[in-house]
N, C-alpha and C positions, 0 to 999 in steps of 0.2 A: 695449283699453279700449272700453265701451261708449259711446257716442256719449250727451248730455246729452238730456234732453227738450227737445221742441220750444217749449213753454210755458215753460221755462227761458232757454232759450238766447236768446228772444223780450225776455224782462222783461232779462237782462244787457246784451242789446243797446241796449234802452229806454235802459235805466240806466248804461252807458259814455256814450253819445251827449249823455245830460241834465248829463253832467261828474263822474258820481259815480266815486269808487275801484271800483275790482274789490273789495278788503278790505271797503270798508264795504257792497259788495253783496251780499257772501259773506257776511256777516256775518247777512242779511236771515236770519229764517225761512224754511227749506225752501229755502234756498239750495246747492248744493256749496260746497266748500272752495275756497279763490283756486287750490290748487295744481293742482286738479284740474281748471279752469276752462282756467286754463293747459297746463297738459299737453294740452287737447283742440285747444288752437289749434296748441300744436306739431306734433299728428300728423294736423294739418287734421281733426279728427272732431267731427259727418261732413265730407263734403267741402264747400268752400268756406267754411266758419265761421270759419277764420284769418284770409279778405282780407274779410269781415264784422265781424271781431273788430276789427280792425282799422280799417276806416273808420269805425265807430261810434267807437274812442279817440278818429281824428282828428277827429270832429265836437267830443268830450267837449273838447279840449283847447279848440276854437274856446270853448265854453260856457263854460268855465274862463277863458279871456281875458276875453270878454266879465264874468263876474263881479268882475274888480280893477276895473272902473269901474265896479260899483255899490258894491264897497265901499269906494272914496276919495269917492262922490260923497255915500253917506248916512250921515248920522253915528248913532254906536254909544253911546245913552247907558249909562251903565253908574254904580255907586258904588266910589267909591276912598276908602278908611279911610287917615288920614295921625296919626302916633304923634308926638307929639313931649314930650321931656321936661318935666317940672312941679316939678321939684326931689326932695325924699326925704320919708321917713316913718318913726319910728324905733315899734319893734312889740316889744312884747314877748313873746319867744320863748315863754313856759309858755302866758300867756292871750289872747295875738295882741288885745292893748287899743293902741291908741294911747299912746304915750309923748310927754313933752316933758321940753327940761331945764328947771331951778328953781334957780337962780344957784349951788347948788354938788352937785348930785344930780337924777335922772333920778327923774320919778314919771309915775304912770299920768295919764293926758288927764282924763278920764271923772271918776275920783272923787276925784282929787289924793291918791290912795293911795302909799304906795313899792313898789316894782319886787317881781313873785312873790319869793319866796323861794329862794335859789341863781338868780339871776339878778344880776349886776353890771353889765351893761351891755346893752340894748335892740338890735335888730337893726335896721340901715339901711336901709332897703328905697327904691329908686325909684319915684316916680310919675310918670304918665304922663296925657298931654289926649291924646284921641281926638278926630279931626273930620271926617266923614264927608262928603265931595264928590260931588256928581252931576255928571257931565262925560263929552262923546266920550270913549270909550276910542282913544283915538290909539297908543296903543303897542303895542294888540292889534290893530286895522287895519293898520300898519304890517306885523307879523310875519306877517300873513296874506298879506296885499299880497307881502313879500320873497319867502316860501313858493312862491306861486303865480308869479310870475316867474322864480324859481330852475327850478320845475318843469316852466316851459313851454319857456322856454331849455334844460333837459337833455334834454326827450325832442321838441322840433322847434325846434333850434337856427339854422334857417335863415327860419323864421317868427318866433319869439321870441326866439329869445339877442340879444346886444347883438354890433352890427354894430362890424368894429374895421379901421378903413381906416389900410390900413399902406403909409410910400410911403420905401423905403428911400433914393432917388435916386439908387439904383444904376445904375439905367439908361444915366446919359452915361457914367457910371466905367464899366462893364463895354463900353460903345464903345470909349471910349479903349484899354483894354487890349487888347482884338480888334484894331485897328487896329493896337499895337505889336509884337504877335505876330507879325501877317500882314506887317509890314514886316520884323521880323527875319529871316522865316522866309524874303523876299523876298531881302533883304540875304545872310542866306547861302547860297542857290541859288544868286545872281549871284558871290558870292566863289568858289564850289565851280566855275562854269564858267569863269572866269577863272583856275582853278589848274590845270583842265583841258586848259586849250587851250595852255597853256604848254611 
């Protein structure tokens, strides 16, 4: 495999270190394919581009930490469209006119006409109020936020995964048991020379 261009291999390094994907760098114009990017780190080409590839991730990933605190710290305004119920609409299927009922038959809204013809009963239809809120997108910060702490924790688990102090207190108990071993062990060497000397 031919080794990447220099001017290549320069901007990917730029672009890991600044926190971006390998995907969405590959992705750039004039970029190689992720796969082949990879493959050149696997067979070090050229030489030392692997342990290059590679501290530029670790820098990316610091860049990436540091990005969850700017996006819990600045809020994301965004619009949220919220549905909610308004009751019904009865429609009449031939002319799609508003219908109402009329204390013993359905007639059209508009001209107090009766229902098209071959029509007996008017179609139910839901309505619905829309209301349109400007607010943080907190749900979408949130999923970013999870994202990138999932991803820092998988690939440098000892910098970012979640620390889990585990304290079985086994310690006295696995004493005591050495201790009872070593006595029995004691207990029958001295029975074995006492059967000995017999």
């Amino acid at each position: 495999m031919e080794p990447l261009p220099k001017e290549q291999i320069d901007e990917i390094l730029q672009r890991l270190a600044a926190g971006e994907t390998l995907r969405g760098i590959c992705r750039s114009p004039g970029m190689p394919p992720s796969s082949t990017v990879r493959w050149c780190v696997v067979e070090d080409t050229p030489p030392g581009f692997a342990a290059l590839y590679a501290r530029a991730r670790d820098i990316g990933l610091d860049e990436q930490a540091e990005q969850t605190i700017e996006l819990s710290d600045n809020p994301r305004l965004g619009e949220r469209v919220k549905r909610k119920d308004a009751g019904y609409q009865w429609i009449c299927p031939k002319c799609e006119q508003e219908c109402r009922w009329n204390s013993d038959h359905f007639e059209h809204e508009s001209d107090k006409s009766a229902l098209c013809a071959g029509v007996a009963k008017p179609d139910k239809r839901p309505l619905y109020e829309t209301e349109v809120v400007t607010a943080d997108m907190v749900e979408r910060t949130r999923l970013q936020l999870d994202t990138r702490k999932w991803y820092l924790g998988k690939l440098a688990p000892r910098r970012y995964g979640d620390r889990l102090l585990v304290d079985t207190g086994s310690t006295d108990r696995l004493d005591e048991l050495a201790k009872a071993v070593l006595k029995q062990a004691d207990d029958g060497a001295s029975e074995l020379d006492k059967s000995e000397g017999e």
